[in-house]
Steps between C-alpha positions, in 0.01 A plus 500: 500500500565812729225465712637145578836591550387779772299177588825329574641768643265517754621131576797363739394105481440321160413160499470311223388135535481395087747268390510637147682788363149708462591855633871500493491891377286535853716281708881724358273775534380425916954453501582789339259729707625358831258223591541210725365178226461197613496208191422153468829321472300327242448756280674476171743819580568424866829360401586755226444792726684344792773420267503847395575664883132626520385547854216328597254241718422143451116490589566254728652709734178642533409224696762466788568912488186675503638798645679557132173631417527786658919586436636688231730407248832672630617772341844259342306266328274776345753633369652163426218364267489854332853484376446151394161568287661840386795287335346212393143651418568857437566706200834530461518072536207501212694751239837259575303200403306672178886613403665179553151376262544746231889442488433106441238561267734770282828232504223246357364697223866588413569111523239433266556798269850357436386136457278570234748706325693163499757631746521205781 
């Protein structure tokens, strides 16, 4: 996985044609290191991403724009789509959500404990 990360780092355009959600860890991965993507506005997380604030390209701009090609994503929306995948993908969002989890879980053993002690 390192080698293709430096792979990716290497990159400045990603373009990713499939209209499935194969490689999403590659496609927040190309955001999060600065890339300019360009997706398929048919993929299955076009909407969801756009939705979320991430920066990025429909393909189709590819073919009125070619000059994009060669531009860098500016240094705002870099930073931009890192805050958003750092909040909504990042560590401290993925210990929230396993603590909001194991709270629910403990109030329903404790609901069930007391139900079958006859307590309602």
């Amino acid at each position: 996985m390192n080698n293709y990360i430096e792979i990716l780092r290497g990159c400045s355009t990603v373009i990713m044609t499939y209209l499935s959600q194969q490689a999403a860890d590659k496609l927040l991965m190309s955001l999060f290191l600065g890339d300019r993507v360009y997706l398929d506005p048919k993929n299955s997380v076009y909407e969801e991403h756009r939705n979320q604030g991430l920066v990025f390209r429909n393909i189709n701009d590819l073919v009125t724009d070619q000059p994009l090609l060669s531009s860098l994503l500016d240094t705002e929306s870099v930073k931009t789509n890192r805050n958003i995948l750092q909040s909504s993908k990042g560590r401290a969002s993925h210990q929230q959500i396993t603590e909001e989890l194991i709270s629910a879980l403990i109030k329903i053993k404790k609901q069930k404990a007391l139900n079958s002690e006859g307590v309602y």
